[in-house]
GUROPA-820076 format. One record per residue: x, y, z of N, C-alpha, C in turn; residue in one letter; residue number from 1. Coordinates in steps of 0.05 Angstrom, whole numbers, plus 32768, in hexadecimal, padded with zeros to 4 digits. Layout:
BEGIN
R n_east n_north n_up ca_east ca_north ca_up c_east c_north c_up residu num
R      X       Y    Z       X        Y     Z      X       Y    Z      A NUM
...
END
This chain:
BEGIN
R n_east n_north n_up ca_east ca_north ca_up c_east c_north c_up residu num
R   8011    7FE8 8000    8000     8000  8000   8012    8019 8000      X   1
R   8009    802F 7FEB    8015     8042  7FF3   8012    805E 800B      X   2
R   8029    8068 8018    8021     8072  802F   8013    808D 8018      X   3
R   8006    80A2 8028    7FF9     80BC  801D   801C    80D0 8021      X   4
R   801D    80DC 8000    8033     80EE  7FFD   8043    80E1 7FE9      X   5
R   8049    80CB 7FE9    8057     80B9  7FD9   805A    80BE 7FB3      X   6
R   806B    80CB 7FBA    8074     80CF  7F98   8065    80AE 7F8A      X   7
R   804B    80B9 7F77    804C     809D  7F5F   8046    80A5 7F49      X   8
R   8055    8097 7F33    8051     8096  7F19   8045    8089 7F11      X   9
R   8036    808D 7F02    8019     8078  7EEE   8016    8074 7EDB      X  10
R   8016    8056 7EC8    800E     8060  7EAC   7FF7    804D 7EAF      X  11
R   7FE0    804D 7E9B    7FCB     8042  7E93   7FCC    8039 7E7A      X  12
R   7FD4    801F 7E6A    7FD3     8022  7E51   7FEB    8030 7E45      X  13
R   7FF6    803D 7E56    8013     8050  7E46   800C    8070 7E49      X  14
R   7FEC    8073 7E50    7FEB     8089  7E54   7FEB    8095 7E73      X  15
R   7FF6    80AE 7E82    7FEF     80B5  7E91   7FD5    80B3 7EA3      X  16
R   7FCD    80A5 7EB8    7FB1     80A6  7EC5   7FAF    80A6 7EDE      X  17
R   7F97    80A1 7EF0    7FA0     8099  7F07   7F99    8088 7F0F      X  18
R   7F88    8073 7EF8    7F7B     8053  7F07   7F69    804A 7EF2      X  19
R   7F63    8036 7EFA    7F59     8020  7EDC   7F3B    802B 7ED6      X  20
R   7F2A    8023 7EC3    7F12     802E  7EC4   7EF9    801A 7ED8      X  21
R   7EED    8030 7EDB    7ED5     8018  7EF8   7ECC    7FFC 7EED      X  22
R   7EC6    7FFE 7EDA    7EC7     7FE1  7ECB   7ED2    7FC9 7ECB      X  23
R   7EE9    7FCF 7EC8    7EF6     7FBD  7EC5   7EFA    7FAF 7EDD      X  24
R   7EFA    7F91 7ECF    7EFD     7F7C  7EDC   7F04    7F76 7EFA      X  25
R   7F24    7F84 7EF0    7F32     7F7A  7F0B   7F27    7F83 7F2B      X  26
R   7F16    7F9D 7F21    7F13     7FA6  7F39   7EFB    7F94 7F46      X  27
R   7EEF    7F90 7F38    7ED4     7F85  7F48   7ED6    7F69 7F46      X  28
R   7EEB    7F53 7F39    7EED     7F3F  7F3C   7F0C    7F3A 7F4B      X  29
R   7F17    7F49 7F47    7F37     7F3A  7F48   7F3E    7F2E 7F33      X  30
R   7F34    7F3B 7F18    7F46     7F2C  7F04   7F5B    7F3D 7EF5      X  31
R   7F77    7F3F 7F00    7F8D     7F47  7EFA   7FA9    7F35 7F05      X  32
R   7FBB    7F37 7EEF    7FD4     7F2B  7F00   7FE9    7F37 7EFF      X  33
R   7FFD    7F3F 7F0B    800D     7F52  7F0F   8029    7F54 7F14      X  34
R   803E    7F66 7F11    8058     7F5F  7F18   8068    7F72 7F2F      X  35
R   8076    7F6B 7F46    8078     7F7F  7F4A   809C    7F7E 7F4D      X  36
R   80A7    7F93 7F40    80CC     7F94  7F3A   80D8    7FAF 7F43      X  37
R   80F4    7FAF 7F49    80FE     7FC1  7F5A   8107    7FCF 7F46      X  38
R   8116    7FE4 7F40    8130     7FF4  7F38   813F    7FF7 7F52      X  39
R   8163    7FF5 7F49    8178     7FF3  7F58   818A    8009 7F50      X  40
R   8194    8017 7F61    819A     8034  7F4E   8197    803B 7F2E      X  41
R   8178    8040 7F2B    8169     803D  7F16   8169    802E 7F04      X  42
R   8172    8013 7F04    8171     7FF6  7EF3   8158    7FEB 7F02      X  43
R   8152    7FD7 7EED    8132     7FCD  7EF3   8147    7FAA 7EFD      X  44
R   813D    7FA2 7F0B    814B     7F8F  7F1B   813D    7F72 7F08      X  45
R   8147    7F69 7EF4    8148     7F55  7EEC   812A    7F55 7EE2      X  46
R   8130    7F5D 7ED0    8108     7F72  7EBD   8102    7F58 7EAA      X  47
R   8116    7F43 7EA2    8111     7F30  7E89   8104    7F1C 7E99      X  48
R   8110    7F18 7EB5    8106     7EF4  7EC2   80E7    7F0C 7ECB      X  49
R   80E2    7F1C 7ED5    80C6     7F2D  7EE4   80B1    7F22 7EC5      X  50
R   80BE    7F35 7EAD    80A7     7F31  7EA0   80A7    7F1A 7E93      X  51
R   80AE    7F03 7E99    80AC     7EE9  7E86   8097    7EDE 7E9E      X  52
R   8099    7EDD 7EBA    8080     7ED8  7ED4   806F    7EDF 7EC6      X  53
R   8067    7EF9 7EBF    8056     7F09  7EBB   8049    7EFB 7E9D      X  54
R   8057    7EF6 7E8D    8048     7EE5  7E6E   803D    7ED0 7E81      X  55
R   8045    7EBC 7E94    803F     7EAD  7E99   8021    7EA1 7EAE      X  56
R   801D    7EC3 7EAF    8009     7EC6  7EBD   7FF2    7EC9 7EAB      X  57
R   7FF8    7EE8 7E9F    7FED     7EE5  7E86   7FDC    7ED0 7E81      X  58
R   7FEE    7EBE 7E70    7FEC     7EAD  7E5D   7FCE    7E9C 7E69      X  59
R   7FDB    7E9A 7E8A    7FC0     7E87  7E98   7FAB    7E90 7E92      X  60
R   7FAB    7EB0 7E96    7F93     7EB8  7E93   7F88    7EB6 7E76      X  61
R   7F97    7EAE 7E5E    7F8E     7EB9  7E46   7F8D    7ED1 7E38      X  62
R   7F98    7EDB 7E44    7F9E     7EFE  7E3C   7FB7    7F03 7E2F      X  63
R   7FB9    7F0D 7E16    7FCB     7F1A  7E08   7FD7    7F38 7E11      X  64
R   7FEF    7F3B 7E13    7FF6     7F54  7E24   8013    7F61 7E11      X  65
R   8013    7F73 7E10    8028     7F81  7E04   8047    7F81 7E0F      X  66
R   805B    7F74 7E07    806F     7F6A  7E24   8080    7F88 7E1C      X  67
R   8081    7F87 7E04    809E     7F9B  7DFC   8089    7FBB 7E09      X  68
R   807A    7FC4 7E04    806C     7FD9  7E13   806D    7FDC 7E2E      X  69
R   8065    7FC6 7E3C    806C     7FCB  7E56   8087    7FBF 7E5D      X  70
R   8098    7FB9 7E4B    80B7     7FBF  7E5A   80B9    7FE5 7E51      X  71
R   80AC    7FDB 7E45    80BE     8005  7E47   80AA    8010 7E4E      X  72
R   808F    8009 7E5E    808A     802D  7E75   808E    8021 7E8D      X  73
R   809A    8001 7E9A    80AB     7FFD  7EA4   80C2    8009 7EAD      X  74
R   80DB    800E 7E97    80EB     8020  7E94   80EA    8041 7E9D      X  75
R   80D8    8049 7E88    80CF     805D  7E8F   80CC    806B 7EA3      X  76
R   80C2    805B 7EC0    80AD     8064  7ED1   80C5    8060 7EE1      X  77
R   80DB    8049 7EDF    80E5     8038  7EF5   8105    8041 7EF5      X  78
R   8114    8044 7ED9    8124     8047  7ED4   812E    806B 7EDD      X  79
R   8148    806A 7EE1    8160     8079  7EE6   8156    8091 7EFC      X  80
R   8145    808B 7F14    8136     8090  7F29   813F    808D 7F45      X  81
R   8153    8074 7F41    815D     8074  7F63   814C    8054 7F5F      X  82
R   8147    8050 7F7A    813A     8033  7F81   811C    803B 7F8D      X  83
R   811B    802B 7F6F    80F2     8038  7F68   80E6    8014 7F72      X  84
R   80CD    8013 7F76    80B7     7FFD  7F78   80AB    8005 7F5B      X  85
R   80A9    7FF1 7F4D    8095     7FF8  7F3A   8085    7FD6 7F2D      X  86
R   806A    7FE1 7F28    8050     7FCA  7F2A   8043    7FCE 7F0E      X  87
R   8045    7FB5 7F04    8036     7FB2  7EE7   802A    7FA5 7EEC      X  88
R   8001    7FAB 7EF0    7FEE     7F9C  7EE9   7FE4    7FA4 7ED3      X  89
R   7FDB    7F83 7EC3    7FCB     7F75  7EB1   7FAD    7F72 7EB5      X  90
R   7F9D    7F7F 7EAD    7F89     7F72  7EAA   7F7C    7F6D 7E8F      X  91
R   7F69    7F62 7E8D    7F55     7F52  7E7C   7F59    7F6C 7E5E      X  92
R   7F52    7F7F 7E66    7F5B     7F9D  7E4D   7F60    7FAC 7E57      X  93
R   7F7A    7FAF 7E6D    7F94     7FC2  7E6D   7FAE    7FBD 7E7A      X  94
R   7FBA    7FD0 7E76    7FCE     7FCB  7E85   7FD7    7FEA 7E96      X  95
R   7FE2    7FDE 7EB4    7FF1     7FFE  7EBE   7FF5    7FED 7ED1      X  96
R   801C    800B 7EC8    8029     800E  7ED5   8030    8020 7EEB      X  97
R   8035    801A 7EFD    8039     802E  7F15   8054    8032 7F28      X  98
R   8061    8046 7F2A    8078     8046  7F38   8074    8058 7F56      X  99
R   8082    804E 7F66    808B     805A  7F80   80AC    8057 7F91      X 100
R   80AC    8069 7F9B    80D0     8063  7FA6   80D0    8052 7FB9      X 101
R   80E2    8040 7FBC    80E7     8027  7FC8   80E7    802D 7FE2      X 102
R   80E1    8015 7FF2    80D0     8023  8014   80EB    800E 801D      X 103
R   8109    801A 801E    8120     8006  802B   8123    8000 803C      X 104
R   8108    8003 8057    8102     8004  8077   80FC    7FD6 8075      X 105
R   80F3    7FD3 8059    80E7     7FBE  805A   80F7    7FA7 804F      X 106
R   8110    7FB8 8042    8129     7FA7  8039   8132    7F9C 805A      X 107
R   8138    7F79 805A    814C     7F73  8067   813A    7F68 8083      X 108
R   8120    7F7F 8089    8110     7F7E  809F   8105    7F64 80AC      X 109
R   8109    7F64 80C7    80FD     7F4A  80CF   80DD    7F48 80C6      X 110
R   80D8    7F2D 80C3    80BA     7F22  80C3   80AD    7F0F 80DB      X 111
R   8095    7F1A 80DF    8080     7F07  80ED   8075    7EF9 80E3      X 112
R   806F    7EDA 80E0    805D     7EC6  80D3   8051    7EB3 80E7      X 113
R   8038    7EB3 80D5    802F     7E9C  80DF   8029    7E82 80CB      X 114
R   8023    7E6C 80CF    801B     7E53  80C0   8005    7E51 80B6      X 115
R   7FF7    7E51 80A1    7FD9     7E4C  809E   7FDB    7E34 8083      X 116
R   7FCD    7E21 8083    7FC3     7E09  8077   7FB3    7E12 8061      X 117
R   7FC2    7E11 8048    7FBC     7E18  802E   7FC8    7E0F 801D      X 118
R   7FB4    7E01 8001    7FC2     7DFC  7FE5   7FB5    7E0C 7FCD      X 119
R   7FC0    7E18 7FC3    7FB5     7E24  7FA2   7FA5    7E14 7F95      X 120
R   7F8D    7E20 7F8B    7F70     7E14  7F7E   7F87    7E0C 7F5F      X 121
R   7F7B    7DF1 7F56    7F86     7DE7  7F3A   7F83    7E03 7F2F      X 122
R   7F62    7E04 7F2A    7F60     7E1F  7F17   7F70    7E37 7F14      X 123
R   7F88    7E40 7F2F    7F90     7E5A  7F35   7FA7    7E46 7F43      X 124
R   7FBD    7E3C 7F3A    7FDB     7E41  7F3C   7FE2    7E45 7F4F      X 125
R   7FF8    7E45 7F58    800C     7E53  7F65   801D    7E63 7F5C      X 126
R   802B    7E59 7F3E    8037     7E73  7F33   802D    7E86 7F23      X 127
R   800C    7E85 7F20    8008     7E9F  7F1E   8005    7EB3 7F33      X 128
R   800C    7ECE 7F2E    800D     7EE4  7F3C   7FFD    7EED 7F30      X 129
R   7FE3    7EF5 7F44    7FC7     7F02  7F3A   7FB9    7F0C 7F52      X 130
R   7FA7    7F22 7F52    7FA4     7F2F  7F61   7F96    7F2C 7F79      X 131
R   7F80    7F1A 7F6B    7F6A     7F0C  7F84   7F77    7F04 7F9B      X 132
R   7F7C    7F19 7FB1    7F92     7F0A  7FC3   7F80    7F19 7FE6      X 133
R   7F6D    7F21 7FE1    7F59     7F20  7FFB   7F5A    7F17 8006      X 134
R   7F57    7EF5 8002    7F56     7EDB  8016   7F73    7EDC 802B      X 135
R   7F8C    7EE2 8017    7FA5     7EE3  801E   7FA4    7EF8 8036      X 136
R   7F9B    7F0D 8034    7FA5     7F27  803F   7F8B    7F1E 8060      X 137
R   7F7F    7F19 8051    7F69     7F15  8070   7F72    7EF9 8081      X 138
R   7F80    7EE8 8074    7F96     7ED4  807F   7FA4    7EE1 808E      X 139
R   7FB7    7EEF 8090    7FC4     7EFE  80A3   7FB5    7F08 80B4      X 140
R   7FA6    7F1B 80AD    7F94     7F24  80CB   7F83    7F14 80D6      X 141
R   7F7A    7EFA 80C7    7F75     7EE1  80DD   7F8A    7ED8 80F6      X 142
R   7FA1    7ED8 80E8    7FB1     7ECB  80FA   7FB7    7EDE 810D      X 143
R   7FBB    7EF9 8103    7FBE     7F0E  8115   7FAE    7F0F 8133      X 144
R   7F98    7F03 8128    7F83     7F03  8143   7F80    7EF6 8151      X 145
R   7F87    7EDD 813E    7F8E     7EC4  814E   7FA0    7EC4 8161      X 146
R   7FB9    7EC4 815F    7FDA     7ECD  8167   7FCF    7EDF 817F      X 147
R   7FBD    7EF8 817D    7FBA     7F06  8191   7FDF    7F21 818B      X 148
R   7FE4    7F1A 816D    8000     7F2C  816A   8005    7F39 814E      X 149
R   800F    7F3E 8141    8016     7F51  812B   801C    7F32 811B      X 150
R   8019    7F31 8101    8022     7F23  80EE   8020    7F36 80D3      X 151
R   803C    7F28 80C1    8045     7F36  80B4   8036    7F28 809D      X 152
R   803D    7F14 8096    803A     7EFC  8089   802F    7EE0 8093      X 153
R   8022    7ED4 807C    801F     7EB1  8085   802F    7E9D 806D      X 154
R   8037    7E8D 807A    8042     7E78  806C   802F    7E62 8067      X 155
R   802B    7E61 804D    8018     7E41  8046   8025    7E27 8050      X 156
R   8014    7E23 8059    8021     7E01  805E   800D    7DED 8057      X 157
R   8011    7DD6 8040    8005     7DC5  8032   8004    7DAD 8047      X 158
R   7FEC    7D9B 803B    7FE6     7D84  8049   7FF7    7D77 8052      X 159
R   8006    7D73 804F    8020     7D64  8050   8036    7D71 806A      X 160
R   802B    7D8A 806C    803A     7D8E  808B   8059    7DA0 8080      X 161
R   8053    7DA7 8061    806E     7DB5  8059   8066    7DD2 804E      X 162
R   807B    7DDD 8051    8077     7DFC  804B   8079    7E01 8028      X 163
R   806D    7E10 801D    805C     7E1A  800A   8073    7E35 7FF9      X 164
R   8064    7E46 800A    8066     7E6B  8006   805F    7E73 801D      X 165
R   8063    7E97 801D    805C     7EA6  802E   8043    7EB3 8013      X 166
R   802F    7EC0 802B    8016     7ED0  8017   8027    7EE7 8009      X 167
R   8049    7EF4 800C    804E     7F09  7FFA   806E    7EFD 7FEF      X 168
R   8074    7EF0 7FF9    8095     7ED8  7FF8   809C    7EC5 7FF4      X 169
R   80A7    7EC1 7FED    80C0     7E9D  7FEB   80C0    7E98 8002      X 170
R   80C7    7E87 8007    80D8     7E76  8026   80F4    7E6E 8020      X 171
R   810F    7E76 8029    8125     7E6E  802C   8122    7E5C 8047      X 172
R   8138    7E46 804D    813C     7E42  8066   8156    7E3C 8061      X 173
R   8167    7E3B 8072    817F     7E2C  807D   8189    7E13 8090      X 174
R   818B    7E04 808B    818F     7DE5  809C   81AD    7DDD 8093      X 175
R   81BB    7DD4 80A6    81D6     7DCF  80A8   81EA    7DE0 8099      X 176
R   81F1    7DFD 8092    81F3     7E09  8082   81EE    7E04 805C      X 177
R   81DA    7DF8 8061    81CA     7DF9  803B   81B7    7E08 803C      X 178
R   81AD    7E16 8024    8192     7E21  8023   817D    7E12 8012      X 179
R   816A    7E15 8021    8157     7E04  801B   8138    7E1E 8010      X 180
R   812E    7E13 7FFA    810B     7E1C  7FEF   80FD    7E06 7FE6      X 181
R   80E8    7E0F 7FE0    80D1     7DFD  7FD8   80D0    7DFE 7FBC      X 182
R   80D5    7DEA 7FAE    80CC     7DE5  7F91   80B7    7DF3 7F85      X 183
R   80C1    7E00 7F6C    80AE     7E01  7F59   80A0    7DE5 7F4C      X 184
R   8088    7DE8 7F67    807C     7DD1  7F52   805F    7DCF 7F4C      X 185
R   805A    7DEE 7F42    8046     7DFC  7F3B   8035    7E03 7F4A      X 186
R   803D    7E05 7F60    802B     7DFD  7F7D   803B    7E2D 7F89      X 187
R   8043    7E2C 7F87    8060     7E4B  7F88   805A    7E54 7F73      X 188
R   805D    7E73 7F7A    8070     7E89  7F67   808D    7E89 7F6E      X 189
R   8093    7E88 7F50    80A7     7E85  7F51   80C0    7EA6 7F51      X 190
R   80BD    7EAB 7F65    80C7     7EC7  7F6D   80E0    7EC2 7F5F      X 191
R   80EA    7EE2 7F57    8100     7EE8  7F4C   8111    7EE8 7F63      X 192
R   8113    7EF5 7F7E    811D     7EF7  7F94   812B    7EE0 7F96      X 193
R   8117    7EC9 7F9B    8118     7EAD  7F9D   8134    7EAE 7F92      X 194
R   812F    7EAA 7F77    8147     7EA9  7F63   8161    7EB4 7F65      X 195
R   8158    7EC8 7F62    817B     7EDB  7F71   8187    7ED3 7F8B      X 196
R   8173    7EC9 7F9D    817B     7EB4  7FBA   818D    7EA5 7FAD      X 197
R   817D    7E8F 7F9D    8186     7E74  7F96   81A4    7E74 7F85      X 198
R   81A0    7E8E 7F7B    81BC     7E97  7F68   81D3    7E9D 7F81      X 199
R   81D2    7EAE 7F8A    81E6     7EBB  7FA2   81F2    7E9E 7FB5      X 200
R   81D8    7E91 7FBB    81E6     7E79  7FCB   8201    7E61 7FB6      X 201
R   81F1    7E67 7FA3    8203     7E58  7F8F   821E    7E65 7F87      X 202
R   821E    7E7E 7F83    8237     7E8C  7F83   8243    7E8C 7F98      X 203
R   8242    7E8D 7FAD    824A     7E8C  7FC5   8251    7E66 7FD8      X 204
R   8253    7E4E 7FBE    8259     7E3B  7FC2   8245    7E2B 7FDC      X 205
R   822D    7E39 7FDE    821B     7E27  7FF1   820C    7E16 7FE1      X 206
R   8206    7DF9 7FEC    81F6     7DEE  7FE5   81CE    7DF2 7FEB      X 207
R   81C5    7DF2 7FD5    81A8     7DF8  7FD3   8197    7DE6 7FC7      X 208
R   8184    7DDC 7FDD    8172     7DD0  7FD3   8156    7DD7 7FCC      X 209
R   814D    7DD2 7FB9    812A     7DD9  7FB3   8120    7DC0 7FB1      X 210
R   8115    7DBA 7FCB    8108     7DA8  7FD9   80EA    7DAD 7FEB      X 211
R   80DF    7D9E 7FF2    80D1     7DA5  8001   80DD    7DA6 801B      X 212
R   80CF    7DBF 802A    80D8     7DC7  804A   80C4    7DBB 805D      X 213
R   80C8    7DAB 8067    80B1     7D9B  8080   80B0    7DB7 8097      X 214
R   809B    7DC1 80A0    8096     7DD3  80B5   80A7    7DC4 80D2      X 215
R   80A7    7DA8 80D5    80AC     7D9E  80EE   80C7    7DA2 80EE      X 216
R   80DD    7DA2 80D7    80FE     7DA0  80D4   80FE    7DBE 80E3      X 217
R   811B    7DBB 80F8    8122     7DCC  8114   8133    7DE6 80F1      X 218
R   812C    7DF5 80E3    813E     7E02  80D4   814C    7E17 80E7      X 219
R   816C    7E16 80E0    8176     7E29  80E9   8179    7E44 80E4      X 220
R   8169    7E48 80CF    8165     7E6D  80C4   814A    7E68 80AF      X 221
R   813E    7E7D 80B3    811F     7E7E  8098   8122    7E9E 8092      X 222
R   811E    7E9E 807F    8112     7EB2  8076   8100    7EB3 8060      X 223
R   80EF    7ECE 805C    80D7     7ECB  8047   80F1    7EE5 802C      X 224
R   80EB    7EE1 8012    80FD     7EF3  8009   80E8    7EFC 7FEC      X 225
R   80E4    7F15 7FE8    80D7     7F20  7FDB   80E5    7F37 7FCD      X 226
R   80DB    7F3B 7FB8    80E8     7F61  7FA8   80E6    7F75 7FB6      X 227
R   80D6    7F71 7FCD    80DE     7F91  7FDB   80E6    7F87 7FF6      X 228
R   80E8    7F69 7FFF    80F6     7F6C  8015   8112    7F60 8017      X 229
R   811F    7F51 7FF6    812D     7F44  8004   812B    7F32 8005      X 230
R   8144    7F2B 8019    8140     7F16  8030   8140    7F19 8044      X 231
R   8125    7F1F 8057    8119     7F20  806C   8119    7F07 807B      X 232
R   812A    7F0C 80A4    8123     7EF3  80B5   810C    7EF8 80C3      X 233
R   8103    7EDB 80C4    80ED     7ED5  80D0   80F5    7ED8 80F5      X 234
R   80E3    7EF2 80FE    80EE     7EED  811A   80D9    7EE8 8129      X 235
R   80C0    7EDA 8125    80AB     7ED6  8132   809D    7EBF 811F      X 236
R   8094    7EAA 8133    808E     7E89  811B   8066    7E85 812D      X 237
R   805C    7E8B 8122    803E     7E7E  8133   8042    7E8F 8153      X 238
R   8046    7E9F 8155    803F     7EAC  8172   805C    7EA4 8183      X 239
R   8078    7E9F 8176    8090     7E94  818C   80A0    7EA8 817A      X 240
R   80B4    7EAA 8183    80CE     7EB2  8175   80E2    7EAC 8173      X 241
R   80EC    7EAC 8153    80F4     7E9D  8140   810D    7EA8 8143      X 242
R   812C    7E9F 813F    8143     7EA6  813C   8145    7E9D 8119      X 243
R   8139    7EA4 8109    813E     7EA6  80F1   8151    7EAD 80E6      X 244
R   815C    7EC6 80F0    817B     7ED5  80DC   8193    7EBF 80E9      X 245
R   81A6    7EC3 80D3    81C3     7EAF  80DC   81D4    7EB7 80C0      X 246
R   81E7    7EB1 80C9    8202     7EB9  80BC   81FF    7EA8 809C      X 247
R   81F3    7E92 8093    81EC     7E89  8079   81DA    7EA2 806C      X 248
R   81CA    7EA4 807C    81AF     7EB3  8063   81B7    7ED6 8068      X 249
R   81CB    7EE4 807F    81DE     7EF2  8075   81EE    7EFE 805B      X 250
R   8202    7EE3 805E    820D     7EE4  8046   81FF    7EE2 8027      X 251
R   81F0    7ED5 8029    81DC     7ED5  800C   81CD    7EF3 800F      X 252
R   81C8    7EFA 801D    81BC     7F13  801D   81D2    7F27 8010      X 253
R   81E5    7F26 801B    81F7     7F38  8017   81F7    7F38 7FFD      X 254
R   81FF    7F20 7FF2    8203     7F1A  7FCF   81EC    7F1E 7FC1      X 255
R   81D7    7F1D 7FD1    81BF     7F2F  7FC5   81C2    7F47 7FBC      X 256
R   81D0    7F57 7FCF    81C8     7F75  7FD5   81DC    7F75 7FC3      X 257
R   81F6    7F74 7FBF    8200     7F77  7FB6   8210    7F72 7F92      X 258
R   81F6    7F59 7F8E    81E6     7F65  7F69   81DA    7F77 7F5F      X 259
R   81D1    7F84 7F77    81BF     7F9D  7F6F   81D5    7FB4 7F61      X 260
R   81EF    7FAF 7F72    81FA     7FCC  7F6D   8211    7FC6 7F53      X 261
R   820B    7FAE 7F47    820D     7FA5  7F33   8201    7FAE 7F1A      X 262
R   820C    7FA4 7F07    81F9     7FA8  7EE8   81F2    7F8C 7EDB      X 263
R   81E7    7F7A 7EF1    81E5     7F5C  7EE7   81C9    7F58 7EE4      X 264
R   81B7    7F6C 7EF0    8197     7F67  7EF7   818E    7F6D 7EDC      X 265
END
């Protein structure tokens, strides 16, 4: 959400606006799917793997979308700015873009989670990224009430007693110094974050597994890792507190942070 004052840029279609028309779809159904990508001293942080998610979302829906257009009011909006947030939603007949300056309070920041028991409908994926996400957001303030405490996030956890996603993140963990995620196995979005994790640990000679994570395994570091946070430790698990940060998911962080100031994104 944006706070009130917040420098934003908008396009609609390519043109200047300030929001979709009442009609349309997305608003009264939730039918939109969306991307959301950083700029890093005004580079768009890895803009080819964002919008190829984004076809892939698309595509579920059946919607034809203009890719080379919205890489450039992408650009436009996002590019040679400093370290912008910027959001390309799709819907059914349009598209917009929107930019805001990056909120870096949320880079790095600890997280609160809780556990909630969920699998993605056949019909609606896991790796699509689409907007209908109500259920998600009122998931948190269930648990919030529940807990009787602040929650940031929830982590899905499937029948099977193994961890999923977070409702805005990946899941990293750490067990015996390896890093460990959950498979793409269409069940996830497949976060770019994710990716740049999975890359950094690899440059950095750690072994990584994409496996499933059992909730019951004692992990020695978690984190949730998203485009605007990172890699964020988990310092609160179901109402206890979590020693999540450790010297593994550190160092990958670091090698995170430090592609940004790169020209590799």
């Amino acid at each position: 959400m944006t706070q009130p004052g917040t420098t934003v840029r908008a396009l609609v279609d390519g043109r200047p606006a300030g929001g979709l028309p009442v009609d349309d779809a997305a608003i009264w159904t939730g039918m939109g799917v969306f991307e959301t990508v950083r700029t890093a001293r005004g580079r768009i942080v890895r803009l080819d793997e964002h919008l190829q998610r984004l076809d892939e979302s698309a595509h579920w829906m059946g919607w034809v979308w203009d890719r080379q257009a919205t890489a450039g009011e992408l650009a436009a909006l996002g590019e040679g700015a400093g370290d912008w947030k910027v959001n390309v939603l799709l819907t059914e007949r349009h598209r917009v873009v929107t930019a805001v300056p990056l909120d870096h309070s949320r880079v790095g920041a600890p997280v609160r989670c809780a556990t909630v028991a969920w699998e993605p409908l056949p019909w609606l994926p896991g790796f699509v990224k689409h907007t209908s996400r109500m259920g998600w957001i009122l998931a948190v303030r269930d648990a919030a009430r529940r807990l009787q405490e602040p929650v940031d996030e929830v982590i899905w956890t499937d029948a099977g007693g193994t961890w999923l996603e977070a409702n805005r993140s990946n899941i990293v963990g750490v067990r015996d110094g390896a890093i460990w995620t959950p498979p793409l196995d269409g069940r996830i979005l497949a976060g770019i974050t994710r990716s740049r994790a999975l890359d950094a640990a690899r440059e950095l000679g750690l072994t990584v597994h994409e496996a499933p994570m059992p909730a019951s395994t004692p992990w020695d570091e978690l984190y949730l890792c998203s485009t605007l946070k990172e890699l964020a430790p988990v310092t609160r698990l179901n109402g206890r507190s979590f020693n999540g940060e450790g010297p593994v998911g550190r160092r990958v962080g670091d090698r995170m942070l430090a592609e940004l100031a790169t020209d590799r994104g």
